[in-house]
C-alpha positions as CSV (number, residue, x, y, z in Angstrom):
1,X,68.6,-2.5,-53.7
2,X,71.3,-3.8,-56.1
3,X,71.5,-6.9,-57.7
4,X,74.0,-8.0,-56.6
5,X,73.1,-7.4,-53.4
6,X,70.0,-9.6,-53.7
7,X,71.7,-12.5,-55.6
8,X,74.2,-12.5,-52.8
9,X,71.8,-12.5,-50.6
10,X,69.8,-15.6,-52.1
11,X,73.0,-17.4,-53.2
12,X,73.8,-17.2,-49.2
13,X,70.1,-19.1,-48.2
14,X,69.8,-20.9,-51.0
15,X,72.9,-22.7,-49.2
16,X,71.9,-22.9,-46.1
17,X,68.8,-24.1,-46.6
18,X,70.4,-26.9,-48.6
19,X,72.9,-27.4,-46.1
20,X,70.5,-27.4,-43.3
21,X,67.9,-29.9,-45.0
22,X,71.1,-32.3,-45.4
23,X,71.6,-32.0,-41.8
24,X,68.2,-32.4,-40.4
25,X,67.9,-35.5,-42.5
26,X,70.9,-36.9,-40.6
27,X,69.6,-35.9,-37.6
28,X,66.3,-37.3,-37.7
29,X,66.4,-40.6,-39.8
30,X,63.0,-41.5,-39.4
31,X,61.8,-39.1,-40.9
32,X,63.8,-38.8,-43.6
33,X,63.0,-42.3,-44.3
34,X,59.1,-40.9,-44.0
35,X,59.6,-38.5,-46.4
36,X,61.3,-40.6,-49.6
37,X,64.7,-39.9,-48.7
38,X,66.6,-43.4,-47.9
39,X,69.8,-42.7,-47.0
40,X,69.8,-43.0,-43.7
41,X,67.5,-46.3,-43.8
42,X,69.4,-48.2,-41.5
43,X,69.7,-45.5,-38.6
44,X,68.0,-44.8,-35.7
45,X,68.5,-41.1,-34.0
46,X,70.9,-41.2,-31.0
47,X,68.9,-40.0,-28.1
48,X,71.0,-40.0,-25.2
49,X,70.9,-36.6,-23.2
50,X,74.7,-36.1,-24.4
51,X,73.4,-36.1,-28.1
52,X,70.5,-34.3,-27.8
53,X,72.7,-31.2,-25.9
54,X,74.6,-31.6,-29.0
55,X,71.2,-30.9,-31.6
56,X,70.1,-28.5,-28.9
57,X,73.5,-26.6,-30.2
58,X,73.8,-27.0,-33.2
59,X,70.2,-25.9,-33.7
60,X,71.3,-22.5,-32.3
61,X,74.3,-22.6,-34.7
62,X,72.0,-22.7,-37.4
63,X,69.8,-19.7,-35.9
64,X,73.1,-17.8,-35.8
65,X,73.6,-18.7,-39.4
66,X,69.9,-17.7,-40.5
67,X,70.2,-14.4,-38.4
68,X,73.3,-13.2,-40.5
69,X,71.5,-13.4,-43.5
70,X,70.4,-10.6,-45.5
71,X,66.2,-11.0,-45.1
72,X,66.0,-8.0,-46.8
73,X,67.8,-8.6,-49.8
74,X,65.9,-12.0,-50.4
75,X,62.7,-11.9,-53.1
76,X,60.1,-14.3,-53.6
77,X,60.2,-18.0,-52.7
78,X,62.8,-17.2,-50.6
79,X,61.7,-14.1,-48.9
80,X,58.5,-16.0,-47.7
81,X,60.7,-19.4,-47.1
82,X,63.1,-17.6,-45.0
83,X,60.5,-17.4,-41.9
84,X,59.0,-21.2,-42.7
85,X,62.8,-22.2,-42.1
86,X,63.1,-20.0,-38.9
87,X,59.9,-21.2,-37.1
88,X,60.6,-25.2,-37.6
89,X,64.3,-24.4,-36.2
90,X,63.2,-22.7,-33.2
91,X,59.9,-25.5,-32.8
92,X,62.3,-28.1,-32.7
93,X,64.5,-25.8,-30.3
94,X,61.9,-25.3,-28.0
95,X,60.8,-29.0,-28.3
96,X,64.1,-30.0,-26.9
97,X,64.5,-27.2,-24.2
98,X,61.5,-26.4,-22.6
99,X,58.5,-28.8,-24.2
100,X,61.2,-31.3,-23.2
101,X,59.6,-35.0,-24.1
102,X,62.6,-36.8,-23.7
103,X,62.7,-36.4,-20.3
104,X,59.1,-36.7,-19.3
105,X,57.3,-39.0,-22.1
106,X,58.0,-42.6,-22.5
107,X,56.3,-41.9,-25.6
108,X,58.8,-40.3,-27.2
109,X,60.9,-43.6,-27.3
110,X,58.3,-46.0,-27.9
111,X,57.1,-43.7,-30.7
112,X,60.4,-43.7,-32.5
113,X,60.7,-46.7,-32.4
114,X,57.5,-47.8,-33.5
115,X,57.6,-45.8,-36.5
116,X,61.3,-46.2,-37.5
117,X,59.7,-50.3,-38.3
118,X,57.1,-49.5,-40.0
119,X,58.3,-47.0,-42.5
120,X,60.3,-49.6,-43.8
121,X,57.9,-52.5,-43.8
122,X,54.7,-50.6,-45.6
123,X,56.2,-49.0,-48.1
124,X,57.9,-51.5,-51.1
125,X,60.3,-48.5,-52.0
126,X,63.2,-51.3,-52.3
127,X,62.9,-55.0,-52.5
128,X,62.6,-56.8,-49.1
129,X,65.8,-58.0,-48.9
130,X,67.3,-54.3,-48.5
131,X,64.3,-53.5,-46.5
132,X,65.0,-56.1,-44.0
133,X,68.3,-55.4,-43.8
134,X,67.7,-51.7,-42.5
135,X,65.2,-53.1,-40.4
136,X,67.9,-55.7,-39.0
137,X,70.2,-52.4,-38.4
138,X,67.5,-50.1,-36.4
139,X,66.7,-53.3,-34.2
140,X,70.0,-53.3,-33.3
141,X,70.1,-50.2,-32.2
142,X,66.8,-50.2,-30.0
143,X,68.8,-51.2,-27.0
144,X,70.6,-47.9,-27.2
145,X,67.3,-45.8,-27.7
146,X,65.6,-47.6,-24.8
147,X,68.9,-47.5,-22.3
148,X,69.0,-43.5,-23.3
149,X,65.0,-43.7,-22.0
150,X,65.8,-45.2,-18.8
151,X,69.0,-42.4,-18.0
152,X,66.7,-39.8,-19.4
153,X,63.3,-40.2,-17.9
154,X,62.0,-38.3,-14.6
155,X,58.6,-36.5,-13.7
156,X,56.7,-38.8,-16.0
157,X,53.2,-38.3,-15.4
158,X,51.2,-41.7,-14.5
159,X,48.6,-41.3,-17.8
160,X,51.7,-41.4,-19.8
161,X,54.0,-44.4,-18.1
162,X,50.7,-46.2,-18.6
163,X,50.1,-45.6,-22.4
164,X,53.8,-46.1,-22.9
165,X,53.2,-49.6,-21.4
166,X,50.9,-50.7,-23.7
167,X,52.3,-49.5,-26.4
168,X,55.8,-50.8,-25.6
169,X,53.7,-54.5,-25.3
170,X,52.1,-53.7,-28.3
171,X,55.2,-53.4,-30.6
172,X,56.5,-55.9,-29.2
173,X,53.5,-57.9,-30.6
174,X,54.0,-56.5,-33.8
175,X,57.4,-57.4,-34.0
176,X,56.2,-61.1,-34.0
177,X,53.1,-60.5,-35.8
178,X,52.1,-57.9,-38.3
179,X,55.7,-57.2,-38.9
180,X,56.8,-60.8,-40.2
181,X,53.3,-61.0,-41.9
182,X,53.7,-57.8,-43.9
183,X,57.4,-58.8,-44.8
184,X,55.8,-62.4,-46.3
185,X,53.2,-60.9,-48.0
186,X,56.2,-58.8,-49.7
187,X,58.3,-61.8,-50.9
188,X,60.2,-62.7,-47.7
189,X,59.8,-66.6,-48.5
190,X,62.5,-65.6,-52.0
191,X,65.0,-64.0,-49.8
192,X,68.3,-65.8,-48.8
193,X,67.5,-68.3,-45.8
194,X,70.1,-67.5,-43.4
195,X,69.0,-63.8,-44.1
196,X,65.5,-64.8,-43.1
197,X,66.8,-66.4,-40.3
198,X,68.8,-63.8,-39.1
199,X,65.7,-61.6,-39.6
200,X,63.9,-63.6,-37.4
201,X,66.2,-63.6,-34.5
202,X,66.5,-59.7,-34.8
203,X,62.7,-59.6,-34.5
204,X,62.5,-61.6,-31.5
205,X,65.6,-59.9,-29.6
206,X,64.1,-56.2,-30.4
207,X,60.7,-57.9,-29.2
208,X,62.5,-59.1,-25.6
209,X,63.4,-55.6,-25.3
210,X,60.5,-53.8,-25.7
211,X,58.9,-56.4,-23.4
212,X,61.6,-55.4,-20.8
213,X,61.5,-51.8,-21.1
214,X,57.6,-52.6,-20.5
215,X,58.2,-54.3,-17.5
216,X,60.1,-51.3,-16.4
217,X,57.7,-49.0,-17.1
218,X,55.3,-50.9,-15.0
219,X,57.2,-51.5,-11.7
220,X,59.2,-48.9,-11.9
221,X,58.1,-45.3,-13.4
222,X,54.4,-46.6,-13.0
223,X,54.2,-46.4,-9.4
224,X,56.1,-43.2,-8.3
225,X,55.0,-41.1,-11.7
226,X,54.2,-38.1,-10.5
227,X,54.5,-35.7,-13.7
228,X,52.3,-32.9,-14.9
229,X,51.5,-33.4,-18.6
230,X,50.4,-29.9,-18.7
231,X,52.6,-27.4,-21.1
232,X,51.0,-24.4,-19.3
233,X,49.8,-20.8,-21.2
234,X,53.4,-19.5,-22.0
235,X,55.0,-23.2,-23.4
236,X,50.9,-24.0,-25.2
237,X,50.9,-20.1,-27.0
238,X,54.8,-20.8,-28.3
239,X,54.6,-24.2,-29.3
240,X,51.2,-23.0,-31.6
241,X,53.3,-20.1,-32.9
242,X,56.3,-21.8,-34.0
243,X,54.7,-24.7,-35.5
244,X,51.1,-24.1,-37.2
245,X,52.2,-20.2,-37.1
246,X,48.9,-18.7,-35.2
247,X,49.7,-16.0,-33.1
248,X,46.5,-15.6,-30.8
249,X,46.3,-15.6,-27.5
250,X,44.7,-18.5,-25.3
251,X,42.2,-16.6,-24.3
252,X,41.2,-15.2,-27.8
253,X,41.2,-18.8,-29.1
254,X,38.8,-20.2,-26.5
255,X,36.9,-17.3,-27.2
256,X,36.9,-18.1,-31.1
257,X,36.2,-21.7,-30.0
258,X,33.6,-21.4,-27.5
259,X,31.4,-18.9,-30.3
260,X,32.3,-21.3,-33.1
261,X,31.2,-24.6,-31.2
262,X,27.5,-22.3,-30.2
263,X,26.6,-21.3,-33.6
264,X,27.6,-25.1,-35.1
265,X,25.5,-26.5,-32.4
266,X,22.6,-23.9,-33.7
267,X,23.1,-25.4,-37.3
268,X,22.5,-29.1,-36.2
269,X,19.5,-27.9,-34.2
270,X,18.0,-26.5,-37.7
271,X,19.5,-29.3,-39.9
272,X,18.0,-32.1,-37.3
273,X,14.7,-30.2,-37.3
274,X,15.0,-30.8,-41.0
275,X,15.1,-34.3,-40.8
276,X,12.7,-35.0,-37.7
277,X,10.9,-32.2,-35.6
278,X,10.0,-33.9,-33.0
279,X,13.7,-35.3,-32.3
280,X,16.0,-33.6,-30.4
281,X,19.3,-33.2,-32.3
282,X,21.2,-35.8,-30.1
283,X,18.3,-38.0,-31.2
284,X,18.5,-37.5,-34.4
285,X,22.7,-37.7,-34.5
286,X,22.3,-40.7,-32.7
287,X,19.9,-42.4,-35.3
288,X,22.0,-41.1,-38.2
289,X,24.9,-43.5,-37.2
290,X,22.8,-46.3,-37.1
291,X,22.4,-46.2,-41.5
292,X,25.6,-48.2,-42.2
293,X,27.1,-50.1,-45.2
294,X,27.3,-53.6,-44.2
295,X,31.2,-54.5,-43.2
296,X,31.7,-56.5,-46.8
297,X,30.4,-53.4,-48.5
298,X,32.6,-50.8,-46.9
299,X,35.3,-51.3,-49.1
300,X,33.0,-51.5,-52.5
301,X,31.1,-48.4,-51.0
302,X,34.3,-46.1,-50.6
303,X,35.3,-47.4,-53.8
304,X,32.2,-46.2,-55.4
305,X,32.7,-42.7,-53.8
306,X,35.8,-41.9,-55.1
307,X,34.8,-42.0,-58.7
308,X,32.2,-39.9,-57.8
309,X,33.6,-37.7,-56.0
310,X,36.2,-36.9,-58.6
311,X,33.4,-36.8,-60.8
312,X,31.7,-33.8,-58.7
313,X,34.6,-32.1,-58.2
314,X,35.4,-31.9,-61.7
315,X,31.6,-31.2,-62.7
316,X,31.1,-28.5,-59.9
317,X,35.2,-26.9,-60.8
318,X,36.2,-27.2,-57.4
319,X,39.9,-27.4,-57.9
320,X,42.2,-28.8,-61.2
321,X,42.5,-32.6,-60.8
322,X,46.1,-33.1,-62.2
323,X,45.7,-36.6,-63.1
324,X,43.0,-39.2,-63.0
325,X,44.7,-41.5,-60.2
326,X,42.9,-42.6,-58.2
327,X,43.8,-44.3,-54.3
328,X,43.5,-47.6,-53.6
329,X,41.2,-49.1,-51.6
330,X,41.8,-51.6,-48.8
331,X,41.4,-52.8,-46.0
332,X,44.0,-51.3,-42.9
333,X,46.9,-53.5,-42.7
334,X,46.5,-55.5,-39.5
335,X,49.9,-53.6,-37.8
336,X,48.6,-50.5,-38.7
337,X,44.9,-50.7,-37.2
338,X,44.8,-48.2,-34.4
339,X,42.1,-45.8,-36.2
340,X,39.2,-46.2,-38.2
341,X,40.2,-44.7,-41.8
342,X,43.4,-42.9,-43.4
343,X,45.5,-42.2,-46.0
344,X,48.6,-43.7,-46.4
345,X,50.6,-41.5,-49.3
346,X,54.6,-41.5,-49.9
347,X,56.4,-38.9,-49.4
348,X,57.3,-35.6,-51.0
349,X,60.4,-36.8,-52.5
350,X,59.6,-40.4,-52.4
351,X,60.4,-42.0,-56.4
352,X,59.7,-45.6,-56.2
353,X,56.8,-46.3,-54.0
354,X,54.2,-43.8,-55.4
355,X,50.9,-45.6,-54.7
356,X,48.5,-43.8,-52.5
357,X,46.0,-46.3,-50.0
358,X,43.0,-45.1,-48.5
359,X,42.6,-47.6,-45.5
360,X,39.6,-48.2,-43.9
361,X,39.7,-50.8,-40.5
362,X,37.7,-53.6,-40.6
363,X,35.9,-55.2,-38.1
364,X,37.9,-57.9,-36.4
365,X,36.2,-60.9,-36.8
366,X,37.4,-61.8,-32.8
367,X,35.1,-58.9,-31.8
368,X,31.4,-59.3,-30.1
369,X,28.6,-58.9,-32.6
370,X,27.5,-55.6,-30.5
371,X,31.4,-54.8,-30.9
372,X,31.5,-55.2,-34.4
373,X,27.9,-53.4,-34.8
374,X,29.3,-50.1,-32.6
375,X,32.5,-50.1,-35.1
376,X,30.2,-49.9,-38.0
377,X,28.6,-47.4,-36.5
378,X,31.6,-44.9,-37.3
379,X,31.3,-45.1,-41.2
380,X,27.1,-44.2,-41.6
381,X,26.7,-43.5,-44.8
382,X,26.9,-39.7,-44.3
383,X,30.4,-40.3,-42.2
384,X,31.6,-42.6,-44.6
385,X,31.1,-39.8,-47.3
386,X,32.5,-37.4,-45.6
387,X,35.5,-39.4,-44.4
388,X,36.5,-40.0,-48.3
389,X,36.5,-36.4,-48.8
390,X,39.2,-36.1,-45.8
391,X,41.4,-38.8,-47.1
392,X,40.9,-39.0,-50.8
393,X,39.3,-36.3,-52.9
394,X,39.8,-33.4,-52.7
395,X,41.7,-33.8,-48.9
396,X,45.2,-35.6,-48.3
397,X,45.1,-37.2,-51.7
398,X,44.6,-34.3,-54.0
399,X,47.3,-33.3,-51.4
400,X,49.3,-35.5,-52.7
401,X,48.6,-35.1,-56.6
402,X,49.7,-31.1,-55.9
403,X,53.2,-32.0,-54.1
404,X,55.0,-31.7,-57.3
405,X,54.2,-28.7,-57.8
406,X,54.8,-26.9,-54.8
407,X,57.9,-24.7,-55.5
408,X,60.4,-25.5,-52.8
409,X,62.0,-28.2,-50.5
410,X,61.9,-26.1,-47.6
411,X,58.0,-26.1,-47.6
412,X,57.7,-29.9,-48.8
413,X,59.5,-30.5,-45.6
414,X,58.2,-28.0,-42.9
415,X,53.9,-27.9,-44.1
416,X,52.9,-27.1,-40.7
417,X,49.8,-29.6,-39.9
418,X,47.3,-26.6,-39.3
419,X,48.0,-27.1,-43.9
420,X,47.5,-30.3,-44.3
421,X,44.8,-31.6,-41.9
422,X,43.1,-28.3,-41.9
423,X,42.8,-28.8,-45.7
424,X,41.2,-31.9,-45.4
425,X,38.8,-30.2,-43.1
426,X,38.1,-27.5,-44.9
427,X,36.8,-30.0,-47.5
428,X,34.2,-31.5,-45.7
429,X,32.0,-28.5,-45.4
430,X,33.3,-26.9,-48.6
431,X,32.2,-30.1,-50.5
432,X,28.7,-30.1,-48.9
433,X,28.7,-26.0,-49.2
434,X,29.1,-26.9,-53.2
435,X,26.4,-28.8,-53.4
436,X,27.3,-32.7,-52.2
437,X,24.8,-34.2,-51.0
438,X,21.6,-32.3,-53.2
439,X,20.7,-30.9,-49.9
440,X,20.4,-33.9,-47.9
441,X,19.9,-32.7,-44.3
442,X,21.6,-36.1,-43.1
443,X,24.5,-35.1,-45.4
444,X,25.3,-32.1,-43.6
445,X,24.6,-33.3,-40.3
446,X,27.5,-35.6,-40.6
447,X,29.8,-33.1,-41.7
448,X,28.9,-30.7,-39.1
449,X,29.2,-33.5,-36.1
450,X,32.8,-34.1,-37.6
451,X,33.4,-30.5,-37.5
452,X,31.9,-29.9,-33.7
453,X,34.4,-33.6,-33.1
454,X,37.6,-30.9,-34.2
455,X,36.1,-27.8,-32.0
456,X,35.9,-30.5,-29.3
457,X,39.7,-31.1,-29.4
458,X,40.2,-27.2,-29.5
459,X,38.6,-26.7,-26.4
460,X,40.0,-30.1,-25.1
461,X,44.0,-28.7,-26.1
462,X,43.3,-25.3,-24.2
463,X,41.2,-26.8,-20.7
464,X,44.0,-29.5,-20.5
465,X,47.0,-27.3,-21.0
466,X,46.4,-23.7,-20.1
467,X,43.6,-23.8,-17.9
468,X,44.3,-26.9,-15.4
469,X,40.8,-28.4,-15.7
470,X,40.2,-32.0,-14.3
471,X,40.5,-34.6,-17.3
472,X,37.6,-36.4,-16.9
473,X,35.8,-33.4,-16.7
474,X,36.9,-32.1,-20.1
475,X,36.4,-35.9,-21.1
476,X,32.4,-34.9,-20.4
477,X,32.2,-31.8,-21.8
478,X,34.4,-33.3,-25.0
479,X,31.7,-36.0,-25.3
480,X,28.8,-33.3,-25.1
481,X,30.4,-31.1,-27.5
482,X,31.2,-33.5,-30.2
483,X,28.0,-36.2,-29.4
484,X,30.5,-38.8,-28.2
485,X,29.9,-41.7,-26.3
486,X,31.9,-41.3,-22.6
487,X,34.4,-44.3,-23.6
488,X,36.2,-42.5,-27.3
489,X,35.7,-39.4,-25.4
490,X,37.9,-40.2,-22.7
491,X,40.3,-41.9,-25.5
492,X,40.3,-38.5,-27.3
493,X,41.6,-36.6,-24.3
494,X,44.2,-38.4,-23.5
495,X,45.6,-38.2,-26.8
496,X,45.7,-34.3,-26.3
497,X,47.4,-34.6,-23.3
498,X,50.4,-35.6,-25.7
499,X,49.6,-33.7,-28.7
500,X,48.5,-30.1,-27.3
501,X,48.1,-28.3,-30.4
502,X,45.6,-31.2,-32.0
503,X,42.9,-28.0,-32.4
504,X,44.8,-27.6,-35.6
505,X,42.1,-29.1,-37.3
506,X,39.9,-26.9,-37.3
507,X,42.1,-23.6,-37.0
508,X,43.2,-24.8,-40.5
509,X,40.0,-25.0,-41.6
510,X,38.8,-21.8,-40.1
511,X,41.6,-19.9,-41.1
512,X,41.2,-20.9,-44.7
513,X,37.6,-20.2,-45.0
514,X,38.7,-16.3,-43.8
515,X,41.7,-15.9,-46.4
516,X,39.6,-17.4,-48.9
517,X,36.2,-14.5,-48.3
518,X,39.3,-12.0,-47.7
519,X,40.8,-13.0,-51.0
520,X,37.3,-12.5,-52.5
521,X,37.3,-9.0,-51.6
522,X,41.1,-8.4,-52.2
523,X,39.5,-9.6,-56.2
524,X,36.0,-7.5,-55.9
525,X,37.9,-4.5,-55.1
526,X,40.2,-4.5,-57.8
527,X,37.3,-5.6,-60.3
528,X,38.2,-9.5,-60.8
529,X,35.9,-12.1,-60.5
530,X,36.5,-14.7,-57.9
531,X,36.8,-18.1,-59.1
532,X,36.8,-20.9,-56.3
533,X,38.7,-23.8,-58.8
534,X,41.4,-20.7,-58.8
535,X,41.6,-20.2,-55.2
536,X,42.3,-23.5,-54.6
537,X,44.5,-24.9,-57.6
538,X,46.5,-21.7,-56.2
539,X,46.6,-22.1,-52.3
540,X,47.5,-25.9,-52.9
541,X,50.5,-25.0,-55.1
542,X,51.8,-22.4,-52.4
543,X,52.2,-25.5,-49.8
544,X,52.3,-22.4,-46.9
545,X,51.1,-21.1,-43.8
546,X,48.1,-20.0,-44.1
547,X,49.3,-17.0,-42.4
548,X,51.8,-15.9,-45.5
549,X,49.6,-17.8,-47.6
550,X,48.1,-14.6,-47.0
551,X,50.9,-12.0,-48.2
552,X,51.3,-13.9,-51.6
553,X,47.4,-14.1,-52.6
554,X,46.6,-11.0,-51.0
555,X,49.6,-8.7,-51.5
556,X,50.2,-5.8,-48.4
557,X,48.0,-8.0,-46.3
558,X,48.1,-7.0,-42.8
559,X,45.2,-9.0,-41.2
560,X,44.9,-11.4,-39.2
561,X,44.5,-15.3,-39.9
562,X,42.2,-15.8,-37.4
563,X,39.9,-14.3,-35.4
């Protein structure tokens, strides 16, 4: 092949994927806002069926524009890129055609919304003032958002109209609550007073609306919802394809699951045995949570496991640390207290506001003492360890630290989640693998019931979506899989009826534990030595699919990602 046929040929992607990023970023200002680009601050999409015909078209413009290139022609980054590019164009495609939430998912509105406010109001990337003024501009046009919902909406199913509901009542809340808290606690007494005035007024009309698109939902989608949440085998297999880039069957991943979730079960049975013999293992899971850090020390206690965990990961060469940041610690901002733990990072392209936060929810002080005691229950010390590996080191946060350095846009943007959460995963048994813990039985049980939580989801995504079983009897089976009380069983399947491909947790994590033993013997053969601090430091700069993550570390690679 000539040169010049090649640099044509990467001159010609290298400007339409520039092109393209530029025009997604219109497109979808929220998340451009999400990722550090601001400017489209003070825009909200336009989501009217009209509009969304329009992306729907334009999307297959720019499939017509990536099929003309040259594929052939292209080398390296942009070789591999090419396809990343491809499969987020035709997810979002099939998201708008076929998946079709706009028509069927209150959700999707009340979502938007929800998080076009508070990208702007957690992050101090400009000073308040600016900040409020976008927000003053997207609350104007949540009108048009929710008058789009009401033309669009048919076939909702009834689990769905009644989420949507609450949540729609919920922002509204937020709009008078957290919202004008977390703007004070920012320096919104030193802005202009007729700004904060006119701030103020925004808030409350934006809050009126939600309240009425509530009352909406409830008298009239609520009682004639009829929809099937259910994507179905054909829509389930595409949708997993295009975005996390796993081509299996249904069948072969409930297969995959079901001997995954039997020979995890097995290891508690011989890790419980370990810590009381007389105990079956639900007994002994079930006394595990009860060893908790009182709630005023949960914050000193994470604290306390960061440093040592960057400590052990250093001492042990797990991966290169490229700096010695560390998150902060703190408590879950009240309007952003609908889990237990996360990590809140900026991002990829984000200049200003840099600071990582590991959050971690508190108990409310409102709640029951048996309330307050069941929430503590969630960080035992063994959870609480392995939850800080998740978010902080070396999960989402080391993550972060290793943004910079992965080589393109194209993959800062599209990192399918299967990467990033099934990173984090991977982390919790890798870590305890390595050594964390000294063998602690109770250490490894916690890590494996956090695992067995993911497998649970798996096989929740596949009985919900391809195989038409009852929810509330995958809610059981969900609660006996992953030792689950019935009530955050039932709450975990019913976020899978809206987010079918939430096994991605663990096919990340499974599907990097194969590449890395395949990468092993791709080294062994050729007479390297395999060094796990190289793996890694290398896998985190790719930022790909584990599925081509493949073709780079393992070069001719034919096999599979998963199975």
């Amino acid at each position: 092949m000539s040169t010049a046929s090649s640099s044509a040929a990467e001159a010609a992607y290298t400007r339409l994927a520039r092109e393209y990023l530029d025009w997604y970023l219109e497109a979808n200002p929220t998340r451009a806002t999400s990722l550090g680009f601001h400017q489209h601050d003070a825009r909200l999409p336009d989501v009217s069926a009209a509009a969304l015909a329009r992306k729907s078209k334009a999307l297959q413009d720019w499939l017509t524009r990536l099929d003309a290139l040259d594929r052939a022609a292209l080398a390296g980054d942009s070789a591999v890129d090419v396809r990343v590019l491809e499969y987020a164009i035709r997810a979002d495609l099939a998201e708008l055609e076929e998946q079709r939430p706009w028509e069927n998912n209150p959700g999707f509105y009340v979502g938007l919304i929800a998080s076009s406010l508070s990208n702007l109001s957690s992050r101090e990337f400009a000073p308040v003032a600016e900040r409020m003024h976008s927000l003053r501009s997207r609350m104007a046009h949540i009108p048009a958002v929710l008058g789009a919902a009401k033309a669009n909406l048919r076939g909702v199913p009834k689990l769905w109209a009644r989420l949507s509901h609450r949540d729609a009542r919920g922002i509204a809340s937020y709009l008078r609550g957290d919202l004008p808290r977390a703007m004070e606690a920012q320096g919104f007494a030193r802005v202009d007073a007729s700004e904060r005035e006119a701030f103020t007024a925004a808030r409350e009309e934006a809050a009126q609306h939600l309240e009425s698109f509530a009352t909406w939902l409830e008298q009239e989608v609520l009682p004639r919802a009829d929809g099937d949440f259910r994507l179905g085998r054909e829509r389930f297999e595409k949708k997993l394809a295009l975005e996390e880039h796993v081509t299996l069957s249904a069948d072969q991943l409930r297969d995959i699951n079901e001997r995954s979730i039997r020979e995890y079960k097995a290891w508690v049975a011989r890790e419980a045995a370990k810590v009381d013999p007389k105990k079956t293992p639900e007994q002994v899971m079930a006394e595990l949570v009860k060893d908790h850090p009182t709630a005023d020390q949960l914050i000193p206690t994470a604290r306390a496991q960061l440093v040592e965990l960057q400590r052990f990961v250093r001492e042990r060469n797990i991966l290169t640390l490229p700096s010695d940041r560390l998150p902060t610690v703190r408590e879950t901002p009240p309007y952003a207290r609908l889990g237990f733990a996360s990590m809140d990072t900026p991002g990829p392209f984000e200049t200003k506001a840099t600071e990582a936060f590991y959050n971690i929810t508190p108990a409310e002080s409102g709640w029951t003492p048996e309330q307050r005691a069941q929430h503590l229950t969630y960080f035992n010390r063994a959870g609480l360890l392995g939850i800080s590996v998740h978010e902080a080191i070396p999960g989402h946060f080391v993550q972060l630290l290793y943004e910079s350095k992965i080589p393109t846009d194209v993959r800062k943007v599209f990192s399918p989640t299967s990467v990033v959460e099934g990173w984090a995963h991977y982390t919790e048994q890798m870590m305890v693998d390595e050594g964390l813990g000294d063998g602690d039985p109770r250490i490894r049980l916690g890590q494996l019931r956090r695992a067995l939580q993911r497998h649970a989801r798996w096989y929740a995504a596949l009985a919900l979506h391809v195989y038409g079983e009852p929810l509330e009897a995958v809610a059981k089976r969900y609660a006996e899989i992953a030792y689950f009380e019935p009530f955050p069983a039932l709450r975990e399947v019913e976020r899978g009826t809206s987010n079918p491909t939430y096994l991605y947790y663990a096919v990340g994590r499974m599907q990097i534990l194969k590449l890395r033993e395949d990468y092993r013997r791709h080294l062994e053969a050729q007479g390297q030595p395999f060094v796990l601090k190289d793996f890694h430091d290398r896998f985190l700069r790719l930022g790909l699919p584990v599925s081509l993550a493949r073709g780079v570390l393992i070069p001719g690679d034919t096999a599979p990602s998963l199975e």
